[in-house]
PLY file of the C-alpha trace (Angstrom):
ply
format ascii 1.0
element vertex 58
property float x
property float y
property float z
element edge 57
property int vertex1
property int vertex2
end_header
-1.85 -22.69 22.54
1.19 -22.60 24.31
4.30 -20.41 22.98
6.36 -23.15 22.16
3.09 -24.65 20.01
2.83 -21.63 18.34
6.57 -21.38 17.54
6.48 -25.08 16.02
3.59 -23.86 14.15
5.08 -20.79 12.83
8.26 -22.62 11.64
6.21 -25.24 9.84
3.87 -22.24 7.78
7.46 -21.13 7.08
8.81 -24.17 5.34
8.51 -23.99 1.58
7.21 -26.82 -0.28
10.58 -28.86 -2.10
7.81 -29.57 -5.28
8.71 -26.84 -8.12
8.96 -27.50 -11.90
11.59 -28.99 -13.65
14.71 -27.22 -13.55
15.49 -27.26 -17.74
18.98 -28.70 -16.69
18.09 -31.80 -14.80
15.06 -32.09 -17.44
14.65 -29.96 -20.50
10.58 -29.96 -20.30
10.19 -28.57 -24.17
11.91 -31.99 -25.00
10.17 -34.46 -22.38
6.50 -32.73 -21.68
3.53 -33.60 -23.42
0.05 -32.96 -21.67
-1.47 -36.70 -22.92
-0.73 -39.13 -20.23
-1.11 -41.88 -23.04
2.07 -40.33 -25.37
5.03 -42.75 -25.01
8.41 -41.52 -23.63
7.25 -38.13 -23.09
6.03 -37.17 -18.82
2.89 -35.06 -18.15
4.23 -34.28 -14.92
6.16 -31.21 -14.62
6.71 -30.71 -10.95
9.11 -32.82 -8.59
11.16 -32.45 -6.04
14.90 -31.52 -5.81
17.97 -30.98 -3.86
19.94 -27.90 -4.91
23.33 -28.50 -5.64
23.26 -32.39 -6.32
25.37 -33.04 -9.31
25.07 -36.72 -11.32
28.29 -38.04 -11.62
28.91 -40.49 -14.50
0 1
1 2
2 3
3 4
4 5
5 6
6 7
7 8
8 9
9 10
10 11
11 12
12 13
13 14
14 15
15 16
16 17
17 18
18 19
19 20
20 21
21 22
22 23
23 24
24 25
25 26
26 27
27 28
28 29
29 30
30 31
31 32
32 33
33 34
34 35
35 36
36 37
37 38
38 39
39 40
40 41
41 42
42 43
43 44
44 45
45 46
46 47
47 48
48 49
49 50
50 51
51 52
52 53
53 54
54 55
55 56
56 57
């Protein structure tokens, strides 16, 4: 492997994944999450992906 393969490589290992759970003030999970796919207006999802900073404007 060249040097300048290894380096890409090394930079992608380093990259964190954007997926983490819900932060509580985009969505409040104690409010939203229920395990059962099947239980209307609740998610069973509790990971996503977000950008830091992004504010909702109304």
């Amino acid at each position: 492997m060249s040097s300048k393969q290894g380096k890409k490589c090394r930079k992608l290992k380093a990259i964190k994944s954007p997926f983490r759970q819900f932060p509580d003030q985009r969505l409040p999970l104690s409010e939203y999450y229920d395990p059962d796919p099947a239980t209307p207006d609740k998610t069973y999802g509790t990971r996503g992906a977000f950008i830091d900073g992004f504010q909702f404007f109304s």
